[in-house]
C-alpha positions in Angstrom: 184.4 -48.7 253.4 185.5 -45.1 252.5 182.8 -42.3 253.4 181.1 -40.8 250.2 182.6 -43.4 248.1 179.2 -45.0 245.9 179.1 -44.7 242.3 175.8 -44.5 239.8 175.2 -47.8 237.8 175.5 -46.7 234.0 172.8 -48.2 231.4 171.4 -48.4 228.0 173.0 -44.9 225.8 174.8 -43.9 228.8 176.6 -47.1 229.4 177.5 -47.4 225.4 178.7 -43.5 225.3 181.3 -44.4 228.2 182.3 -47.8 226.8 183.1 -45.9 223.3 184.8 -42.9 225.5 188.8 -42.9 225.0 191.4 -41.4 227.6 190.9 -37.7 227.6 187.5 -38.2 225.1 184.3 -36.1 225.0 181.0 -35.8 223.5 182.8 -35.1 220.4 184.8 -38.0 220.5 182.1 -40.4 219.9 180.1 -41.8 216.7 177.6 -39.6 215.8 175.0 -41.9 216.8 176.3 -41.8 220.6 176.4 -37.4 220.8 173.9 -36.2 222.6 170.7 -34.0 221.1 172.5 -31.2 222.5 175.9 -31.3 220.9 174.5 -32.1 217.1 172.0 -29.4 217.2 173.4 -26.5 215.0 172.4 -22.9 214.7 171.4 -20.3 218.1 170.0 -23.1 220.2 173.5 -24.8 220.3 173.9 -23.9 223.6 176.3 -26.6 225.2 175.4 -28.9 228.0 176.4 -32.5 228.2 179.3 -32.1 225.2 181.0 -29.6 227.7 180.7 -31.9 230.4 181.2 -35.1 229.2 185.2 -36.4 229.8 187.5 -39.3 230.7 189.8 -38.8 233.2 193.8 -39.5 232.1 196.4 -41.3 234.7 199.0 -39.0 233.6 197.1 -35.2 233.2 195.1 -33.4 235.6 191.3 -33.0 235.6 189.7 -29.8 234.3 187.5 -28.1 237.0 186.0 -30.2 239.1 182.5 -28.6 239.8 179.1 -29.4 240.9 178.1 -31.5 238.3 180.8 -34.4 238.8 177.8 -36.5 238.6 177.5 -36.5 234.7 180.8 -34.9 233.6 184.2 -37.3 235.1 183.9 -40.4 233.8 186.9 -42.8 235.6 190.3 -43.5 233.9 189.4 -47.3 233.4 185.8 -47.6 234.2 182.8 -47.2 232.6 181.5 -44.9 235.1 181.7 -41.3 236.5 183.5 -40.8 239.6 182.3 -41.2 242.8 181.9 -38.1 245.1 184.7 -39.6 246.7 186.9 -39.8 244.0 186.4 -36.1 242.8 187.1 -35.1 246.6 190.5 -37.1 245.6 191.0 -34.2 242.8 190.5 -31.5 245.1 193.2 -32.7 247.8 190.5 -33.4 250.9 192.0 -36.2 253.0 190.8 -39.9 252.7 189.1 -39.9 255.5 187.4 -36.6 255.5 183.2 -37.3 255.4 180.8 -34.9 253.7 177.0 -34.6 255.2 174.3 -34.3 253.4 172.5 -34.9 251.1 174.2 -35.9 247.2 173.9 -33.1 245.5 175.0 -30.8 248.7 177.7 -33.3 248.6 178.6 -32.8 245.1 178.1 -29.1 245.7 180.5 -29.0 248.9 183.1 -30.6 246.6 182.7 -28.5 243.4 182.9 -25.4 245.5 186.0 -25.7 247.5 189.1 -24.7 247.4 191.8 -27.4 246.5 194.0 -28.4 249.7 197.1 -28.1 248.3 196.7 -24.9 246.4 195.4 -23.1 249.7 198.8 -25.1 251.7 201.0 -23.1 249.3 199.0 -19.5 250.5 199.5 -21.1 254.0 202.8 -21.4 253.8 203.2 -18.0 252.2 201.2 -16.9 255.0 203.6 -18.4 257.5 206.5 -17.0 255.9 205.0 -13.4 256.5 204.7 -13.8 260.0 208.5 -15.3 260.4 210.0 -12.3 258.4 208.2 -10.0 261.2 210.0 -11.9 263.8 206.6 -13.8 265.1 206.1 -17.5 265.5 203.9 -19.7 267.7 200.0 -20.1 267.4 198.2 -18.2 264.8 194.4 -18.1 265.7 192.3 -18.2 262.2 188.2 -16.7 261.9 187.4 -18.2 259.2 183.7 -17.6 256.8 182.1 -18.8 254.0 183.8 -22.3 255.5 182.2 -24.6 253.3 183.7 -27.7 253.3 186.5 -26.6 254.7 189.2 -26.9 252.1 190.9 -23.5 252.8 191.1 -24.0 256.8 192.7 -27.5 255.7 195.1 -25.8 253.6 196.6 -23.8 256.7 196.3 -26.8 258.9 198.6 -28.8 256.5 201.3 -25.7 256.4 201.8 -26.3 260.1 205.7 -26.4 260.9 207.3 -25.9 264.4 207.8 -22.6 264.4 204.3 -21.7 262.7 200.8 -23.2 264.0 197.4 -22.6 262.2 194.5 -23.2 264.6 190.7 -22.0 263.2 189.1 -21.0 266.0 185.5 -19.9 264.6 184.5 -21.0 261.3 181.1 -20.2 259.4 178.7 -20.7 256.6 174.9 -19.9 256.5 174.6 -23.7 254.7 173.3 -26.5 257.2 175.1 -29.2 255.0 178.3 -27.2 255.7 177.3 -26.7 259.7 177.5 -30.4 259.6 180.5 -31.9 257.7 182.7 -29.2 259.4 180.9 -30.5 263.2 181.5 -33.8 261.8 185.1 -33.5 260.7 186.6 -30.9 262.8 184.4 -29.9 266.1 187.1 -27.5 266.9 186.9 -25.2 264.6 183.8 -24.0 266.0 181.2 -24.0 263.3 178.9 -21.0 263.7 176.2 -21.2 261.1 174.4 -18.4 260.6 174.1 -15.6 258.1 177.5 -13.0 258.0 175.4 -10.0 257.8 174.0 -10.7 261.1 177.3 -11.7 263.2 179.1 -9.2 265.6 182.6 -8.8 266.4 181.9 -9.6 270.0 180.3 -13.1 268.9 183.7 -13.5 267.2 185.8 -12.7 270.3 183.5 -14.1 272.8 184.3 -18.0 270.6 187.9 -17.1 270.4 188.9 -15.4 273.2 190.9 -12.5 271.3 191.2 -11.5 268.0 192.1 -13.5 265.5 195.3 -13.1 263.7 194.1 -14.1 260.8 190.7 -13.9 258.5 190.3 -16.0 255.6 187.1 -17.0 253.4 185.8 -16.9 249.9 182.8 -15.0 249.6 180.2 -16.9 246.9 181.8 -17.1 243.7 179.0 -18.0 241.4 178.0 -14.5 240.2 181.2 -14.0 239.0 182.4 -17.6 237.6 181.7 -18.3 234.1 179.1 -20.9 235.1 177.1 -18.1 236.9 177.3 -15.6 233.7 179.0 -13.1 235.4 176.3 -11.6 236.7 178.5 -10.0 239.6 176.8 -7.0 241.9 173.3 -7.5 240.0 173.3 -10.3 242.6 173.0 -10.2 245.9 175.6 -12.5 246.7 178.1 -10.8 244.5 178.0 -8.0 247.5 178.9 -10.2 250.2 182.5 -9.6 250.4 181.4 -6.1 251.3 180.1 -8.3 254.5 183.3 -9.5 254.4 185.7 -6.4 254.8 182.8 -5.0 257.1 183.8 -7.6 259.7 188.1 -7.2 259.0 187.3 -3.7 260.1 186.0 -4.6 263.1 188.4 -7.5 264.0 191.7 -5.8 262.6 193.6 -9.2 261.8 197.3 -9.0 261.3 196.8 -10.8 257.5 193.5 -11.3 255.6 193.0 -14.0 253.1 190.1 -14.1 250.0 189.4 -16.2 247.5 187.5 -16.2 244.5 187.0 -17.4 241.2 189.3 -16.2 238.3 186.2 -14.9 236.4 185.9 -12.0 239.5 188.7 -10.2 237.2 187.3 -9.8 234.7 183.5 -8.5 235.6 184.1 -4.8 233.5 180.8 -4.6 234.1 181.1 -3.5 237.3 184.8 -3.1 237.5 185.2 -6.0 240.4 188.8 -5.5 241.6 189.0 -1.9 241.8 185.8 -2.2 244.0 187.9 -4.9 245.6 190.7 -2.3 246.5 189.2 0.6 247.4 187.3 -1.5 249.8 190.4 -2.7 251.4 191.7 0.7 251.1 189.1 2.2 252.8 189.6 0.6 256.0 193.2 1.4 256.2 194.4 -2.6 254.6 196.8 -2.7 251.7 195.7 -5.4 249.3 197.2 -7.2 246.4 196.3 -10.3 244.1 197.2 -13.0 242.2 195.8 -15.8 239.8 196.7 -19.1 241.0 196.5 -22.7 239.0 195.9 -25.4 241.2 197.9 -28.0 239.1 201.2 -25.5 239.7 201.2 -27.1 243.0 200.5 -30.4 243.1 196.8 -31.0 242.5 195.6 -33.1 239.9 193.3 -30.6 238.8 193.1 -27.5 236.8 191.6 -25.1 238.8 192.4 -21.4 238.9 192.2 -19.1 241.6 191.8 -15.6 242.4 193.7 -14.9 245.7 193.7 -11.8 248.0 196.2 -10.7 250.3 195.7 -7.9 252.6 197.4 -6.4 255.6 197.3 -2.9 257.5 201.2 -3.0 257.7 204.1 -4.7 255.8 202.6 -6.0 253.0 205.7 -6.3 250.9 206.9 -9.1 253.3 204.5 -11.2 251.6 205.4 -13.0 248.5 203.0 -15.6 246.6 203.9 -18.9 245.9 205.9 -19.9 243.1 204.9 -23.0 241.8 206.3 -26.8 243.1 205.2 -28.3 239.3 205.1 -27.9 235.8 203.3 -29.3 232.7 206.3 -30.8 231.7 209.6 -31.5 233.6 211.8 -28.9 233.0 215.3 -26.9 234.0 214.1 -26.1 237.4 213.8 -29.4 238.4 210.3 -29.4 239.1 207.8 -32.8 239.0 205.5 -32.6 236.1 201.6 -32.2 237.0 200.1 -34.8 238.7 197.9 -36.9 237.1 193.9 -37.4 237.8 194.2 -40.8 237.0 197.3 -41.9 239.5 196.1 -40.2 242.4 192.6 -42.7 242.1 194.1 -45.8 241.6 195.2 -45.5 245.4 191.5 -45.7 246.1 189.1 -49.3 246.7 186.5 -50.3 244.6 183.6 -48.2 245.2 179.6 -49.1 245.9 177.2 -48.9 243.7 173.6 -47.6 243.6 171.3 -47.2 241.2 
């Protein structure tokens, strides 16, 4: 039985709405009678909710964003169902086998907030480029925070090749659900929970043994995601990647990697990547950025991406990734985007609860 892998048992409205749901449907999509309160109602109090969330999964197009709240918004391809924490793992690219702790909703919360596998593999591999053009190969140690569930450190460990080897050497979160699927999943990576704002460098370099050569982590996204409002540095965790460069001071890695929501770009408010770059700047690191979309390189999903690169030296040696897919085939040669729907059928019957 695949870990994670129990689905809800739909009933009365809930079970008619999905029954009446079409490939690609939402709330919209239904009779009138089946629309929730909250999509009819008209005037200022139409405020969203369960008509936003509400979709079925297509075999042959990617999912939107899968967040949080898989547990009312995928419904499966064929099924009259939602998927199963399991299945919207599937969509972000974690491996089969790969078991979240804790309990559901810091499951579905683990999920929604990672990065997808494959999208972080083609940094990775960007990554691993970089370090060939300067003439360097063998083992490239990795401290990686704000670990999660581990979906960027997977990313590096799947861009592995023989002349370039990722190994995460320290990894941390301040979350006890993350201290545990990462312990569970890879012991050594050397989970460190605790919060950043209290860690040395030396606790770093007493795990690892040396510095590491490179940093990566995605400081918490929610005041800046669309979700979150935008609410940026009136939050305190919208200041953490402060926390962040504090420690890349300290450590000097050869290459530093952050992550963030798209929405991080366009905070006016208070004007998040020139904050971004002066704080790179200020401790001697050139910096440069890029939007990515997930679905560009093989995940069924469509998740975008606000990447970071930063290093003190050579910084034009490192090129994003160009994409591997398109929405469509085209003169390049390149696969269409994969499907949500193909990539679940590979997976079993799940469980059910009620």
């Amino acid at each position: 039985m695949l870990p994670n892998h129990q689905a809800k048992i739909c009933k009365g409205i809930v079970l008619e709405r999905l029954e009446n749901l079409p490939p690609g449907g939402k709330m919209g999509d239904l009779p009138p009678h089946l629309q929730h309160k909250s999509f009819i109602r008209t005037g200022d109090k139409k405020t969203g909710g369960p008509n936003m969330r509400l979709i079925r999964l297509e075999d042959n197009k990617p999912a939107l964003t899968v967040t949080a709240h898989i547990f009312n918004k995928f419904v499966h391809p064929t099924e009259n169902r939602y998927i199963t924490p399991r299945e919207a793992a599937c969509l972000q690219d974690f491996p089969v086998d790969y078991e979240f702790q804790g309990t559901l909703g810091e499951v579905h919360k683990q999920i929604g907030n990672a990065v997808p596998v494959q999208l972080a593999t083609a940094i990775a591999k960007e990554v691993s480029n970089y370090f060939k053009k300067l003439g360097e190969n063998g083992t490239k140690t990795i401290a990686s925070f704000f670990t999660g569930a581990g979906g960027l450190d997977l990313g590096f460990e799947a861009a592995n090749d023989v002349l370039i080897q990722f190994q995460t050497k320290f990894s941390n979160d301040i979350e006890l659900f993350s201290e545990k699927t990462i312990t569970k999943n890879r012991p050594e990576w050397n989970f460190v929970r605790q919060d950043i704002r209290t860690i040395s460098a030396k606790q770093i370099l007493d795990t690892i043994g040396n510095k590491p050569d490179i940093i990566i982590g995605g400081p918490p996204c929610q005041p800046f995601s669309v979700a979150g409002k935008q609410k940026a540095t009136d939050d305190p965790l919208g200041i953490l990647y402060r926390d962040y460069i504090k420690i890349i001071a300290e450590l000097r890695p050869k290459i530093v990697v952050m992550e963030n929501v798209y929405g991080l770009a366009q905070v006016k408010k208070a004007n998040m990547l020139n904050e971004i770059y002066k704080s790179f700047n200020q401790i001697g690191y050139d910096v440069k950025h890029a939007e990515l979309f997930a679905c560009d390189y093989g995940t069924p999903q469509k998740r975008r991406r606000l990447f970071f690169i930063a290093t003190e030296n050579n910084l034009d040696q490192f090129s994003f990734p160009e994409p591997t897919h398109s929405e469509t085939e085209n003169l390049l040669g390149l696969p269409p985007y994969q499907g949500a729907g193909e990539i679940l059928k590979s997976l079993p019957s799940p469980t059910y609860r009620e």
